[in-house]
C-alpha angles and dihedrals in degrees: 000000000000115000109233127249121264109249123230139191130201118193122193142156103223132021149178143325071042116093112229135120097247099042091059104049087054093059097045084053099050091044088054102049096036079057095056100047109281130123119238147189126183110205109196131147128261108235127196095248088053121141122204124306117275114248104236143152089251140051131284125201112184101193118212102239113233087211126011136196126169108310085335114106139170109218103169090164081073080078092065094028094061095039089097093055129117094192128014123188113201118207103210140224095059104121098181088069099031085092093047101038085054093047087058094040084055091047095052113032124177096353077067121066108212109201115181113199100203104209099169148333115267103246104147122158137260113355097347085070094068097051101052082050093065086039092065086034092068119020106024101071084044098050092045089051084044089055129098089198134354119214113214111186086222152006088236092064105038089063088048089054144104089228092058099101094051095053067056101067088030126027104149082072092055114076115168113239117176128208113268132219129211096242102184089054093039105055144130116287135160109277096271108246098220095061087038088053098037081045103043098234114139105116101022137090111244118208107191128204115186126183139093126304118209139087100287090058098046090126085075090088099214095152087064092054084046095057089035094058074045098063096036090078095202120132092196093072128076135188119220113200110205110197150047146219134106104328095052093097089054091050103045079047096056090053100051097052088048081061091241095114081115090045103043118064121201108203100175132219096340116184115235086265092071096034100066097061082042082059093046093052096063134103090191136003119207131194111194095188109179105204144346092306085080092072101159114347100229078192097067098055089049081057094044087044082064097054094247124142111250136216117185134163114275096254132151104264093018098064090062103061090045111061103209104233088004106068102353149326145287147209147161123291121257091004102125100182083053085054095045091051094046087051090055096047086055112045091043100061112043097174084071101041087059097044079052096055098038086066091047086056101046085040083060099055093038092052112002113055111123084229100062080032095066091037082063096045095048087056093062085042092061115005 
């Protein structure tokens, strides 16, 4: 008699084809396990802006929300839906499912595995902030007691974060568990002609920036790279912006009256098909990540995957993934004339810049490749 697969549940606020960083870890994840046996469900809500469902090995539920806002969503049927799992991994932050993945832990018990992958602390700005606040305030305590194990993507982080005094009174629940990148898919090519030609950029140094633009991700900083191309005052350089949403406008505004509309490209949403060769046209990619929202920068090892120098904002997590003066460079967040230096140092010594990306690349293969990942999460599955 065939034994029967271990069912497991992802649960995550955003995916793709979405382009966000939790969203795609979940799917790696998923893709990996259902690939090796398991049998695997992705709950996720169906916002109005989706596109059509992803083909995969494994299954997709996409969850009406009973109240939406942005990328926010309640989706309290997640409670019965996940009542049949062996194991469910929780991506938080997603605080329209925390209520309803903790009833069902509470239902369950033991015969149910609660992992909670912890992405990020939830910091926001304005009003938003306050309520995440209460929010913390609230649920997170309770979802951390609740949890068989919590994921955090690095050490450096962990320390930085809301949810450090509590890996104090417990640390035999915390294992560290990075992003992963697909490195046979992400991975070093010649700059592809056509884009040079469409983008104008023979002659010139590209420093790329990729991620999404609108108002959930306001913590990517793209209005300081833009200032900073600004004060570099060098019309060999342009600055390729990868993304869309609702900023975009504000963005392509800002550049415009910077008097940089001919110097910064906006591509739009690109899939990962076109964004490799966007990657591989590059001198230098940036991330210039604001707060702790920032917690990894999956972003950053797709780039380093590529074999392409890196310069990303000094923050706790990210800092770990770019070695200042080994694969890359960084400086404070939101100092633009820090920016602007570390972009001329760059760009003006190329012999470093590939040396550079020659150990991101090497540091990808050694610790981010989705294979040695999932080894690492099985173990936490069953340990």
């Amino acid at each position: 008699m065939t034994e029967p697969k271990i069912k497991i549940a992802q649960v995550v606020n955003t995916f793709p084809p979405y382009r966000g960083g939790m969203g795609n870890v979940c799917y790696h994840l998923a893709d990996q396990l259902s690939r090796l046996g398991y049998e695997v469900t992705v709950f996720t809500p169906r916002y109005h802006w989706d596109e059509a469902d992803l083909e995969s090995f494994f299954n997709i539920h996409k969850l009406t929300p009973q109240f939406q806002f942005g990328n926010s969503a309640i989706v309290l049927q997640a409670f019965w839906r996940l009542l049949k799992f062996q194991i469910v991994h929780f991506h938080y932050p997603f605080m329209g499912a925390a209520l309803a993945v903790m009833l069902a832990k509470l239902v369950r018990g033991k015969k149910m595995k609660l992992i909670v992958h912890y992405h990020m602390d939830l910091v926001g700005q304005g009003w938003k902030s306050w309520v995440y606040k209460i929010y913390n305030a609230i649920f997170l305590k309770s979802m951390l007691a609740r949890a068989d194990q919590v994921i955090a993507t690095s050490e450096d982080y962990l320390r930085k974060s809301l949810i450090y005094p509590h890996y104090l009174k417990n640390l035999d629940k915390f294992t560290i568990v990075p992003n992963g990148v697909d490195i046979n898919y992400f991975q070093p090519a010649p700059k592809n002609q056509g884009l040079v030609d469409q983008y104008g950029l023979a002659g010139k140094k590209t420093i790329l920036f990729v991620g999404a633009l609108d108002a959930q991700h306001y913590f990517k900083g793209v209005n300081y790279l833009i200032k900073a191309v600004e004060l570099l005052k060098r019309t060999d350089v342009k600055l390729v912006i990868v993304g869309d949403g609702d900023l975009r406008p504000i963005y392509e505004d800002m550049a415009e009256s910077y008097g940089l509309a001919e110097r910064v490209i906006f591509t739009g949403y690109l899939p990962d098909a076109q964004l490799v060769d966007h990657y591989n046209l590059c001198d230098i990619f940036v991330l210039p990540s604001i707060d702790k929202s920032e917690a990894f920068g999956m972003v950053l090892i797709e780039a380093m995957a590529c074999a392409k120098p890196v310069l990303a904002s000094s923050l706790p997590g990210v800092r770990e993934v770019v070695e200042a003066k080994v694969n890359g460079r960084i400086f404070k967040p939101k100092d633009v004339n820090s920016l602007s230096l570390q972009l001329t140092f760059m760009l003006n010594d190329t012999a470093l810049c590939r040396e550079y990306g020659f150990n991101g690349r090497a540091k990808v293969e050694q610790q981010y490749s989705w294979d040695k990942i999932t080894q690492n999460l099985l173990k936490i599955y069953f340990p």
